[in-house]
PDB file as gemmi writes it, atoms N, CA and C in Angstrom:
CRYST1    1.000    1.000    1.000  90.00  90.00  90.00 P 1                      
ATOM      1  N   UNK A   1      12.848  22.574 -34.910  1.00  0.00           N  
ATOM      2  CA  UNK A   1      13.137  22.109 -36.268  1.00  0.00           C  
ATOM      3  C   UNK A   1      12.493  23.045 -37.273  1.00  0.00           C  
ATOM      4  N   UNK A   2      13.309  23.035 -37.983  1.00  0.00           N  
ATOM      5  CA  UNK A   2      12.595  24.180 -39.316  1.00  0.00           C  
ATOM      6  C   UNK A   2      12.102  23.401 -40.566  1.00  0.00           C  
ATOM      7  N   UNK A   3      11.152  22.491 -40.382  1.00  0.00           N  
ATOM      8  CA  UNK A   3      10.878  21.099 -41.896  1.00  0.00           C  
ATOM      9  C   UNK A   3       9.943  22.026 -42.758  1.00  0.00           C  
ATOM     10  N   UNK A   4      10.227  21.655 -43.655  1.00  0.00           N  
ATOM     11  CA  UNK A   4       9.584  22.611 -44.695  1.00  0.00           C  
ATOM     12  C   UNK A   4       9.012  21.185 -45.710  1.00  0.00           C  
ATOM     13  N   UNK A   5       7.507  21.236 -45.819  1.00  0.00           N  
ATOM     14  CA  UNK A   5       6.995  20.333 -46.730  1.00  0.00           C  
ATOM     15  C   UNK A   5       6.317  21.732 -48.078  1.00  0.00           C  
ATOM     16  N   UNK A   6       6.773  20.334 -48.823  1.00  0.00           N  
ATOM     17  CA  UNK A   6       5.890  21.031 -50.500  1.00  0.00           C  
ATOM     18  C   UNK A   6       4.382  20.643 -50.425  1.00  0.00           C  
ATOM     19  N   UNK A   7       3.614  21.709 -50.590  1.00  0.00           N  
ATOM     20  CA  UNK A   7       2.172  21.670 -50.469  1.00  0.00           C  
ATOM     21  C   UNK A   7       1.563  21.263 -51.998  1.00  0.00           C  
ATOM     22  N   UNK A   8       0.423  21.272 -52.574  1.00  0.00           N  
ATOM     23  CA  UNK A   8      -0.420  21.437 -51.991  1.00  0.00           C  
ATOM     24  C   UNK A   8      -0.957  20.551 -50.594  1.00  0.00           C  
ATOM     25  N   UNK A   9      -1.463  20.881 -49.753  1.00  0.00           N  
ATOM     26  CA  UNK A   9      -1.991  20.161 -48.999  1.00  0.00           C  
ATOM     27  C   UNK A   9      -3.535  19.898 -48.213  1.00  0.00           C  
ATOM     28  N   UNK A  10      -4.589  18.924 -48.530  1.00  0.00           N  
ATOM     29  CA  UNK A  10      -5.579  19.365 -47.687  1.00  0.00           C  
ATOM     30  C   UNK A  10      -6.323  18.981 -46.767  1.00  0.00           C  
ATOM     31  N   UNK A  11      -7.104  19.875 -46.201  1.00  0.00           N  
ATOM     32  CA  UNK A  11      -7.819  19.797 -44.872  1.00  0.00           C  
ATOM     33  C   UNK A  11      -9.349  18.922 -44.666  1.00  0.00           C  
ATOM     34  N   UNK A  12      -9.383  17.647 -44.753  1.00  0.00           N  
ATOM     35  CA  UNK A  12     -10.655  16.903 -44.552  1.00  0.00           C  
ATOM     36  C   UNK A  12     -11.606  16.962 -43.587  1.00  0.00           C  
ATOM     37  N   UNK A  13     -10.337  17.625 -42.328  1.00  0.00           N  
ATOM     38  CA  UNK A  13     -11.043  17.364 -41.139  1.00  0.00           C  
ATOM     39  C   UNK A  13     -10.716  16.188 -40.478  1.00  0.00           C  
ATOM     40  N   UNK A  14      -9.643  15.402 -40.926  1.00  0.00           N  
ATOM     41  CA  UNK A  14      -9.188  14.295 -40.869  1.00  0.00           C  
ATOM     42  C   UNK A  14      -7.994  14.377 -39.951  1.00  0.00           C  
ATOM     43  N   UNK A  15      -7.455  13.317 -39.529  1.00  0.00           N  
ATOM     44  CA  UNK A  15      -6.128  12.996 -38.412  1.00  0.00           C  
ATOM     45  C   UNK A  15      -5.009  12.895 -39.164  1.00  0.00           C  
ATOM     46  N   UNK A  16      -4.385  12.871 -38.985  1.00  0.00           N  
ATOM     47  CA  UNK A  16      -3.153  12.474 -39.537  1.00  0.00           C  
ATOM     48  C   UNK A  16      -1.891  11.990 -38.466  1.00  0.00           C  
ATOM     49  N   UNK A  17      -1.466  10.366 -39.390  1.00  0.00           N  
ATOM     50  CA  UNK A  17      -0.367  10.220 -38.396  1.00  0.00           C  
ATOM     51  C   UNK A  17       0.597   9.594 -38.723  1.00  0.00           C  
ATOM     52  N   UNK A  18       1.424  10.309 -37.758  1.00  0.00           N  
ATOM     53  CA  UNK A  18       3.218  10.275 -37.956  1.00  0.00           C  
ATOM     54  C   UNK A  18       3.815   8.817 -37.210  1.00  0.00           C  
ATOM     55  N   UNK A  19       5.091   9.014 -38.056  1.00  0.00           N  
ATOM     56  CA  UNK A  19       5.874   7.576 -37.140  1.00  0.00           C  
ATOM     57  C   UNK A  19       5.758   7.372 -36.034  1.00  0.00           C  
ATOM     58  N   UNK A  20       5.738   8.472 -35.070  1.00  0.00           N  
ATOM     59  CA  UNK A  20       5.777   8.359 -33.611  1.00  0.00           C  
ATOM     60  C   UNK A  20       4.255   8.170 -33.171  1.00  0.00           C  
ATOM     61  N   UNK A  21       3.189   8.545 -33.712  1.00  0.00           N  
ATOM     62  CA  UNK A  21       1.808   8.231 -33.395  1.00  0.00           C  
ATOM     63  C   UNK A  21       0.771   8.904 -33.806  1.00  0.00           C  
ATOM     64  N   UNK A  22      -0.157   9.594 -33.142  1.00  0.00           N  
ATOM     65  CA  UNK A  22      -1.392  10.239 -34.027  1.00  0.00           C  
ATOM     66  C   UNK A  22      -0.889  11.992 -33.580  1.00  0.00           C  
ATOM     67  N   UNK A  23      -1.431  12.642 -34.231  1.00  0.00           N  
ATOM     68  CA  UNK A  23      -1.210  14.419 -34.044  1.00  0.00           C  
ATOM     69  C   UNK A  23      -2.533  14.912 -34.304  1.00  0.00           C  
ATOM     70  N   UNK A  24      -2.492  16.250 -33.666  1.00  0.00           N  
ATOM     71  CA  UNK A  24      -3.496  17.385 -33.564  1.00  0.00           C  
ATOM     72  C   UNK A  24      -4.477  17.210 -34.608  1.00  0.00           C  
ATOM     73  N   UNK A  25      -5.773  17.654 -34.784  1.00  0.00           N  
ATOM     74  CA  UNK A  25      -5.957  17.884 -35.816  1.00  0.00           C  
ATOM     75  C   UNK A  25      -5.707  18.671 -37.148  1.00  0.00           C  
ATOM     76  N   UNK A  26      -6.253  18.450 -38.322  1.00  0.00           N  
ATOM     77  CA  UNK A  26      -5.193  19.429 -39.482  1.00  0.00           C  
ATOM     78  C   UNK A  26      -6.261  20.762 -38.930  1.00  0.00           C  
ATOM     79  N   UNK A  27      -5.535  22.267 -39.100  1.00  0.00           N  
ATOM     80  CA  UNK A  27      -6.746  23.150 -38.954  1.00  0.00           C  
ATOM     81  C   UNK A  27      -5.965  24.542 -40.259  1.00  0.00           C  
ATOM     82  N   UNK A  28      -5.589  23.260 -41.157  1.00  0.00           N  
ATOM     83  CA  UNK A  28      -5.236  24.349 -42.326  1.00  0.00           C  
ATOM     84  C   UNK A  28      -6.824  23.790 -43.295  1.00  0.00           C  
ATOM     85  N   UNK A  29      -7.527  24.553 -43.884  1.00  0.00           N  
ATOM     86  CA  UNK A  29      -8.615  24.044 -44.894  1.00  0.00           C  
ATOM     87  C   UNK A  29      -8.066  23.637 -46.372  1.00  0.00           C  
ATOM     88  N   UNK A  30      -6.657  24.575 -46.792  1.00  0.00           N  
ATOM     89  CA  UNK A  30      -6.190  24.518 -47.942  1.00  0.00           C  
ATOM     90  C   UNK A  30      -4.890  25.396 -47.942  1.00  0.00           C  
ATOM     91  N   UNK A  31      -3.613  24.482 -48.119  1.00  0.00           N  
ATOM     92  CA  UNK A  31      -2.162  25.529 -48.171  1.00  0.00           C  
ATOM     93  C   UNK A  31      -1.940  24.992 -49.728  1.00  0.00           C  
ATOM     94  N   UNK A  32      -2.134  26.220 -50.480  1.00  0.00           N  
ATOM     95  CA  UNK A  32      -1.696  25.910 -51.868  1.00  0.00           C  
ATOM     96  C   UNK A  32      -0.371  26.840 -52.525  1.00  0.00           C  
ATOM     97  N   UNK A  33       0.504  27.179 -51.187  1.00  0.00           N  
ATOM     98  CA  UNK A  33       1.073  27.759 -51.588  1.00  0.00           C  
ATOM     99  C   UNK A  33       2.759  26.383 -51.712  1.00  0.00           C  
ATOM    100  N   UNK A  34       4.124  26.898 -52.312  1.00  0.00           N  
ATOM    101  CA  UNK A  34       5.033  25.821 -52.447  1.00  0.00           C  
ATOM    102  C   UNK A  34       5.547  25.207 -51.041  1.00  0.00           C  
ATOM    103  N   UNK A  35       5.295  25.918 -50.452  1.00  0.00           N  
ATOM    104  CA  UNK A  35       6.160  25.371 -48.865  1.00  0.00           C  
ATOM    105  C   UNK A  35       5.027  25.329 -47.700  1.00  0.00           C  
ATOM    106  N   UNK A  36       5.428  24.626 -46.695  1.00  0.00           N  
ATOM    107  CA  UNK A  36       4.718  24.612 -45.402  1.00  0.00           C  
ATOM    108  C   UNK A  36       5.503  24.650 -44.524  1.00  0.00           C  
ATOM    109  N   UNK A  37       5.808  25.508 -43.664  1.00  0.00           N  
ATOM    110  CA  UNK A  37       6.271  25.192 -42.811  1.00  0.00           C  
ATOM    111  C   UNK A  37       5.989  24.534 -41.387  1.00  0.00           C  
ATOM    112  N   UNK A  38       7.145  24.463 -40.186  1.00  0.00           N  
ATOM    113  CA  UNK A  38       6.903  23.769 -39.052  1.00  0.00           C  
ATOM    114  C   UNK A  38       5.987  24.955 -38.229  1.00  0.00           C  
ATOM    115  N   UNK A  39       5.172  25.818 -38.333  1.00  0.00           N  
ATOM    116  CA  UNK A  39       4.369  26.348 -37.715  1.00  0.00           C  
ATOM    117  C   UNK A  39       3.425  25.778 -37.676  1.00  0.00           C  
ATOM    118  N   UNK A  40       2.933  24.609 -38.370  1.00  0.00           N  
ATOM    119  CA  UNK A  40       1.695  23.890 -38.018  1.00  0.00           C  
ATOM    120  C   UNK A  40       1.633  22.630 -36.837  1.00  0.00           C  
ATOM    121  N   UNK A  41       0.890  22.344 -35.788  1.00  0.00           N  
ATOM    122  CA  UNK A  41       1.141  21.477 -35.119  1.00  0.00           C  
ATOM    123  C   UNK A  41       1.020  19.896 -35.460  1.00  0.00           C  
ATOM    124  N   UNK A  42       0.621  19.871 -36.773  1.00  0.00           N  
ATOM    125  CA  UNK A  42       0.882  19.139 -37.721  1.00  0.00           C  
ATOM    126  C   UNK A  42       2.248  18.726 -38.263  1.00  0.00           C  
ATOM    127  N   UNK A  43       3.230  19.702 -38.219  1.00  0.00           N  
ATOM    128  CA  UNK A  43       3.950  19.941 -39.301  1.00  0.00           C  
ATOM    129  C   UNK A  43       4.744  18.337 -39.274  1.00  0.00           C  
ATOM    130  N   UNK A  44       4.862  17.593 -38.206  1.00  0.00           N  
ATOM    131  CA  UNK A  44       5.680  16.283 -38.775  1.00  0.00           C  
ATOM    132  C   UNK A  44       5.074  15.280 -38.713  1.00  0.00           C  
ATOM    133  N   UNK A  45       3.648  15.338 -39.555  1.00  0.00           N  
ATOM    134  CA  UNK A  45       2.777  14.205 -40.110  1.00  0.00           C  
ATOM    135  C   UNK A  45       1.407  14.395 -40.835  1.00  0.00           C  
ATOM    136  N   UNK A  46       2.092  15.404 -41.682  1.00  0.00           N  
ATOM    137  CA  UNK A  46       1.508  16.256 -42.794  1.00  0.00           C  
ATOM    138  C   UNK A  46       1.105  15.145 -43.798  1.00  0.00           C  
ATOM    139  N   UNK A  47      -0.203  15.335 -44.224  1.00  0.00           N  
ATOM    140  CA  UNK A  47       0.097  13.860 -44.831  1.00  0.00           C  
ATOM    141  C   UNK A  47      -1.255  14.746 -46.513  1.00  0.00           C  
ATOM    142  N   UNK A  48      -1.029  14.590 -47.813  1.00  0.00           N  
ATOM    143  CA  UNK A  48      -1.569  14.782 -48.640  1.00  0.00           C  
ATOM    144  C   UNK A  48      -2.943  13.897 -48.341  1.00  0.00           C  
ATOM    145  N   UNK A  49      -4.551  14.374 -48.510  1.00  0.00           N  
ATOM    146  CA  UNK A  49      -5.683  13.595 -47.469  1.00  0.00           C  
ATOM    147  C   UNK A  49      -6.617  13.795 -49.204  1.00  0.00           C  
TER     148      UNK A  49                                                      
END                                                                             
């Protein structure tokens, strides 16, 4: 999948979780750029922290 979220987004150190259940940890500190893409193992439960 190619999901592209609008950032900013950040890194607490915190979990984040998706419909289907809990995911990786975040290991971005700060994406302040307009897009994110699915290269993060995050990427489908990206959550603004």
């Amino acid at each position: 999948a190619n999901l592209v979220f609008r950032g900013p987004y950040w890194n607490l150190g915190h979990y984040a979780r998706s419909v289907s259940g809990s995911c990786s940890r975040f290991y971005l500190i700060y994406f302040p750029g307009p897009e994110f893409s699915s290269d993060s193992p995050c990427f489908n439960c990206l959550l603004p922290n």
